[in-house]
SEBA-770683 format. One line per field, with one value per residue (C-alpha): y, x, z; residue in three letters. Coordinates in nm, 3 decimals, decimal comma, padded with zeros to 5 digits, always signed. Layout:
BEGIN
north (Y ...) $
east (X ...) $
up (Z ...) $
code (ala ...) $
This chain:
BEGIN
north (+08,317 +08,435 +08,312 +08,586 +08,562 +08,212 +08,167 +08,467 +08,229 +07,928 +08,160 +08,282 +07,904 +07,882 +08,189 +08,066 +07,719 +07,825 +08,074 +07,753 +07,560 +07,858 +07,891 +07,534 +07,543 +07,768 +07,589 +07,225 +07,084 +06,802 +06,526 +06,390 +06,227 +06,608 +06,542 +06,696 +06,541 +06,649 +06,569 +06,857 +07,081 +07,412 +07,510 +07,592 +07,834 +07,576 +07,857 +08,027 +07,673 +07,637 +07,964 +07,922 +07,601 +07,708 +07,965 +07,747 +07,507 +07,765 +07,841 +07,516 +07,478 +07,807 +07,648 +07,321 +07,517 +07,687 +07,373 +07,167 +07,481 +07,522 +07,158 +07,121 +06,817 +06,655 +06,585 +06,292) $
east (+05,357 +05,695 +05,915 +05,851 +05,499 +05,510 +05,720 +05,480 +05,239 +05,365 +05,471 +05,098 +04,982 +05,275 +05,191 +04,771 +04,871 +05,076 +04,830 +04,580 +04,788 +04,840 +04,459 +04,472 +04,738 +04,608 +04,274 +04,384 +04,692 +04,875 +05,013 +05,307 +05,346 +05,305 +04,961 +04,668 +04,424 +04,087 +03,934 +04,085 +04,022 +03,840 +03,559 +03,607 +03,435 +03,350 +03,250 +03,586 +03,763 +03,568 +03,638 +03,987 +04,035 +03,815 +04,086 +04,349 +04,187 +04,163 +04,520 +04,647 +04,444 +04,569 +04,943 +04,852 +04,764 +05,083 +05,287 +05,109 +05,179 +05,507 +05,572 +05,403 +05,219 +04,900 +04,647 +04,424) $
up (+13,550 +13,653 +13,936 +14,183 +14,169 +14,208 +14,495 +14,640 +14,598 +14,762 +15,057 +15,097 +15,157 +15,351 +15,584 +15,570 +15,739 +15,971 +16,077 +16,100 +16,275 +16,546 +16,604 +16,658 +16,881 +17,123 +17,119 +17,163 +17,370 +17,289 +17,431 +17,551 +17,170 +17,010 +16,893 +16,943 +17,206 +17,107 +17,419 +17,589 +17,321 +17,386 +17,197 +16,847 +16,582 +16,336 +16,102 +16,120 +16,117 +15,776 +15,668 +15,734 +15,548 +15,251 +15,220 +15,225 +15,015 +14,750 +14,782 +14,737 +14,421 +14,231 +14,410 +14,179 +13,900 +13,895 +13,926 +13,656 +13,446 +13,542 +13,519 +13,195 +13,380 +13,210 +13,491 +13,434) $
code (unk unk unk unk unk unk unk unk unk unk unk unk unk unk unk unk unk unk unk unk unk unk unk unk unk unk unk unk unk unk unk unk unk unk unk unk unk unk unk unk unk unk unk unk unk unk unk unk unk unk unk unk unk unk unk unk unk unk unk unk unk unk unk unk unk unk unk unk unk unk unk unk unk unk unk unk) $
């Protein structure tokens, strides 16, 4: 794989979990420490939570596959 479609890649995961982290933002506050406080949370789409992760997931594995590649890295 080339460089450019690499780093398009890594910027795809990139742009998924920020996009995760905004849908959790604007569902659960956070407290004075900056982290989320689940009690307060509103309720949440479990199926699109999943959906979202699953996607993410999936990214970070082709992400892996690219560095091990890249890398030349033997995984165990």
């Amino acid at each position: 794989m080339d460089k450019e479609k690499a780093i398009s890649e890594f910027k795809k995961y990139e742009e998924m979990r920020l996009k995760m982290y905004d849908y959790f933002d604007n569902l659960i506050s956070k407290d004075e420490k900056g982290v989320y406080d689940f009690k307060k949370a509103k309720d949440v789409d479990i199926k699109e939570v999943f959906e979202m992760f699953c996607k993410l997931d999936y990214q970070a594995r082709k992400i892996r596959g690219i560095a091990v590649n890249c890398l030349d890295v033997k995984v165990e």
